[in-house]
Every structure is written in C-alpha cells, then in structure tokens.
C-alpha atoms as an extended CHARMM CRD file, in Angstrom:
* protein
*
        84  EXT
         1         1  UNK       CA             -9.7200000000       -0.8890000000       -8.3890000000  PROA      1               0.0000000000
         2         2  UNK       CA             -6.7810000000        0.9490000000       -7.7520000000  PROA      2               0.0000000000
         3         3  UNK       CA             -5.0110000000        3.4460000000      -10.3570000000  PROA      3               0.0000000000
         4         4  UNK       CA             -1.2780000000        3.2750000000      -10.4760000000  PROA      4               0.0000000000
         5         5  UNK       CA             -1.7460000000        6.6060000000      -12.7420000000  PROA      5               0.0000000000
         6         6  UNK       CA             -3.7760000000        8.7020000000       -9.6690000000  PROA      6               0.0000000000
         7         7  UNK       CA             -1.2700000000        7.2160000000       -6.5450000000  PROA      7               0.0000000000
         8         8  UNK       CA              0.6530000000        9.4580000000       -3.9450000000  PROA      8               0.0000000000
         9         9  UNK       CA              3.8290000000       10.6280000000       -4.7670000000  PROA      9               0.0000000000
        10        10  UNK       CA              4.7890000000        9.6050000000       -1.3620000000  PROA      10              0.0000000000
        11        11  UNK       CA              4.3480000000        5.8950000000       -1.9600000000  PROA      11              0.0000000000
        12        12  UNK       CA              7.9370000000        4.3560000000       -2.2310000000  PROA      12              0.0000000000
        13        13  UNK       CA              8.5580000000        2.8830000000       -5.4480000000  PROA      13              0.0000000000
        14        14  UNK       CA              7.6030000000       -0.5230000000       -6.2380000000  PROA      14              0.0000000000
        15        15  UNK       CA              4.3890000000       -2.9360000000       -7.0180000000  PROA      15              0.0000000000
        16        16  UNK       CA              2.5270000000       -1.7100000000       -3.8980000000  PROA      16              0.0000000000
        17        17  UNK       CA              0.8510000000        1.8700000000       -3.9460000000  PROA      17              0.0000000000
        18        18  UNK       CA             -2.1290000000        3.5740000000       -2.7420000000  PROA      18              0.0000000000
        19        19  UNK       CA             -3.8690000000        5.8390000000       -4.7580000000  PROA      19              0.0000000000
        20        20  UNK       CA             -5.9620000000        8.9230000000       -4.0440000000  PROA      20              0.0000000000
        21        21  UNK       CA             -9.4860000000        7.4520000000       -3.8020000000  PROA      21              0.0000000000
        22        22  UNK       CA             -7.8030000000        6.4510000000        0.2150000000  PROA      22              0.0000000000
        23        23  UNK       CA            -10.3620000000        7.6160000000        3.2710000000  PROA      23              0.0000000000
        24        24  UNK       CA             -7.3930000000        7.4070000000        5.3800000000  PROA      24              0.0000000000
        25        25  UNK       CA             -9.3920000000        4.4460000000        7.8980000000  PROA      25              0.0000000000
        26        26  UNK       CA             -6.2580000000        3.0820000000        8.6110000000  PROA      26              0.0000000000
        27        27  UNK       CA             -7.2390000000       -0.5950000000        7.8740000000  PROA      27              0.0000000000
        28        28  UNK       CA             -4.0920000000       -1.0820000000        5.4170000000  PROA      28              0.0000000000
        29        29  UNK       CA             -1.8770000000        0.2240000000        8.4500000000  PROA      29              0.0000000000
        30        30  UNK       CA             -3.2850000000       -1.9890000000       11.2180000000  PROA      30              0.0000000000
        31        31  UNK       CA             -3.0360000000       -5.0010000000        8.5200000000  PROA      31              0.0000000000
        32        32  UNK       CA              0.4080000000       -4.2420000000        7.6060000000  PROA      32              0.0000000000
        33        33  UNK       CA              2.2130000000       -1.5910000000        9.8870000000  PROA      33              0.0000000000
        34        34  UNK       CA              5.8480000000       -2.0980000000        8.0770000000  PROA      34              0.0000000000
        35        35  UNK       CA              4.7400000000       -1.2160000000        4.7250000000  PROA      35              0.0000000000
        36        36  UNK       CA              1.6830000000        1.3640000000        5.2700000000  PROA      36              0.0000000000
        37        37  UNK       CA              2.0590000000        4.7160000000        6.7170000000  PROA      37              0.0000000000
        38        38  UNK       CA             -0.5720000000        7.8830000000        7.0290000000  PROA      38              0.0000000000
        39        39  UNK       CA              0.1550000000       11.2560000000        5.9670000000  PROA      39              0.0000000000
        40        40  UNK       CA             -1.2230000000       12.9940000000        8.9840000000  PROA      40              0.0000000000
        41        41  UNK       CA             -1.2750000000       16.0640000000        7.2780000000  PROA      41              0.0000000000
        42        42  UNK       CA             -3.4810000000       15.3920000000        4.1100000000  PROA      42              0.0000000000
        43        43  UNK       CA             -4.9360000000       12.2760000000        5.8660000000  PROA      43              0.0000000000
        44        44  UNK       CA             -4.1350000000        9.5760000000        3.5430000000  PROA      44              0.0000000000
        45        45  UNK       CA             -2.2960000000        6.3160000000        3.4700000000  PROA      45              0.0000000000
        46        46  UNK       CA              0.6030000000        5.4750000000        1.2920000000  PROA      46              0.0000000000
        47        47  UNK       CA              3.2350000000        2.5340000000        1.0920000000  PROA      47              0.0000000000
        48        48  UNK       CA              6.5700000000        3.3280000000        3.0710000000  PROA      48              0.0000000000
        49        49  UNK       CA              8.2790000000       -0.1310000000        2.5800000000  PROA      49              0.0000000000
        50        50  UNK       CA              7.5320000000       -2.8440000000       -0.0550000000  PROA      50              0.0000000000
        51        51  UNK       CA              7.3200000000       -5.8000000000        1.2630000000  PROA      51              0.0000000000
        52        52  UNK       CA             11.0490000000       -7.7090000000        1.9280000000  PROA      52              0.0000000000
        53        53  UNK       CA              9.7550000000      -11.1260000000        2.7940000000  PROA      53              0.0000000000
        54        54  UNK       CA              6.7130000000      -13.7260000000        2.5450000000  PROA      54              0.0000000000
        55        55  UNK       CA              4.7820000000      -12.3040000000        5.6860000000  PROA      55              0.0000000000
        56        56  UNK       CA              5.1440000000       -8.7280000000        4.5220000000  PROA      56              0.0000000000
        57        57  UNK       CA              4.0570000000       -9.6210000000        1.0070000000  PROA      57              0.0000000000
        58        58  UNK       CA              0.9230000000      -11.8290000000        2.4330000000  PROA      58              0.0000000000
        59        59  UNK       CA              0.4030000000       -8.5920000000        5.0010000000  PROA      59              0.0000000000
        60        60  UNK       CA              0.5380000000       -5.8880000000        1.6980000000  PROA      60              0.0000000000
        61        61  UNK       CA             -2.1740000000       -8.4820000000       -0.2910000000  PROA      61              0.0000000000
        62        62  UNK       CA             -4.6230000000       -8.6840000000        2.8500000000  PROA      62              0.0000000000
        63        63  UNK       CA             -4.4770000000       -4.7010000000        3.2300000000  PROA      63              0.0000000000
        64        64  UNK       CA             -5.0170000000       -4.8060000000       -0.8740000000  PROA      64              0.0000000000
        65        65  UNK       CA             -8.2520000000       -6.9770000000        0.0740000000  PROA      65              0.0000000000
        66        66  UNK       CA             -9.3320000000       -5.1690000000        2.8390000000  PROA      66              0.0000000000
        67        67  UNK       CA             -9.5900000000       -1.6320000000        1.3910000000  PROA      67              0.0000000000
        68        68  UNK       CA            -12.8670000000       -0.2710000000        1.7220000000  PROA      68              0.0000000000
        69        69  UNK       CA            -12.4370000000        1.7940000000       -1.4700000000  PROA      69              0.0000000000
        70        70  UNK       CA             -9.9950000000       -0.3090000000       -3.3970000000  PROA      70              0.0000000000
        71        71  UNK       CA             -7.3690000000        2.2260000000       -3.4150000000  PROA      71              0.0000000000
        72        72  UNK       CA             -4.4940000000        0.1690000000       -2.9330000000  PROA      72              0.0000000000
        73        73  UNK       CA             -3.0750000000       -1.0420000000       -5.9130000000  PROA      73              0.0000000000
        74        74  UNK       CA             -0.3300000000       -4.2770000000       -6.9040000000  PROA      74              0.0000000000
        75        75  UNK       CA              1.1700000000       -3.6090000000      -10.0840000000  PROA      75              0.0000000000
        76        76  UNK       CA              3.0230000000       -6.2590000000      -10.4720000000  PROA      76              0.0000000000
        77        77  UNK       CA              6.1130000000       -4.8970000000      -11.4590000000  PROA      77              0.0000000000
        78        78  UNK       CA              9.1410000000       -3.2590000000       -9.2150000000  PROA      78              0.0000000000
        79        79  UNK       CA             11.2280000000       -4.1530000000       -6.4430000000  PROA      79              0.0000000000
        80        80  UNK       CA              8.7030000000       -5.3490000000       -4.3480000000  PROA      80              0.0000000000
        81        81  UNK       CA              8.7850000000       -9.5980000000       -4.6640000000  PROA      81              0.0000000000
        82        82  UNK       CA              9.9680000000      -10.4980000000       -1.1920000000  PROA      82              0.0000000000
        83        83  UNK       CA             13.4280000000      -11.7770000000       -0.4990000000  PROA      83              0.0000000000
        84        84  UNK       CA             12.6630000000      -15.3480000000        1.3200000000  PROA      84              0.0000000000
C-alpha cells in the first residue's frame, strides 16, 4: 500500500501520487500515459497530471491496481475528481 507520507516531490498535487517503493517498470505509464511520467534520471515514476475526466480517472485506478509494488497511492482528497 502506498504512503502519501514517503511520495516524490515531483508528483503534481492532488489524490494521485506515487511513492518511493516505485521499480520504475513503467506499467502505470503504459496504463495511463497522460497522468504518469518517469524521472529518467532517478528512474522512478510519478503523477504529472491528475486525472481531468472519467477515462483518465478509470486509467489512474487501473495503474493503482496494476502496480507491482503498490506504490501508487489515491488519497482521496485534492483536485483530482474528474471534470465530466
């Protein structure tokens, strides 16, 4: 389970975040392309959009699900309920 006390600073604010348990396999990214990024650098995922719609917000809970190490977290809370 994801900690929304251990997440990357890079994650944009909002519900969504990944936290620093992520093995950077990309599965979040391929699952939702508009809302994950990687950090090349330090090899780790992190949210760059929260989702804005239905589709995004169904693409951000499958990448939740499919997280090998269940570092992606939902909060709850923020600016991230989508907008249709």
């Amino acid at each position: 389970m994801a900690d929304k006390t251990n997440k990357y600073d890079e994650n944009v604010p909002g519900k969504f975040y990944v936290d620093k348990e992520c093995i950077a396999c990309d599965a979040c990214v391929m699952s939702a392309p508009d809302n994950f990024g990687m950090d090349d650098d330090d090899g780790h995922a992190f949210v760059i959009k929260q989702p804005g719609s239905t589709e995004e917000e169904e693409q951000c809970l499958e990448a939740m699900e499919g997280c090998p190490v269940e570092a992606i977290g939902d909060d709850g809370s923020g600016n991230g309920e989508p907008t249709d």
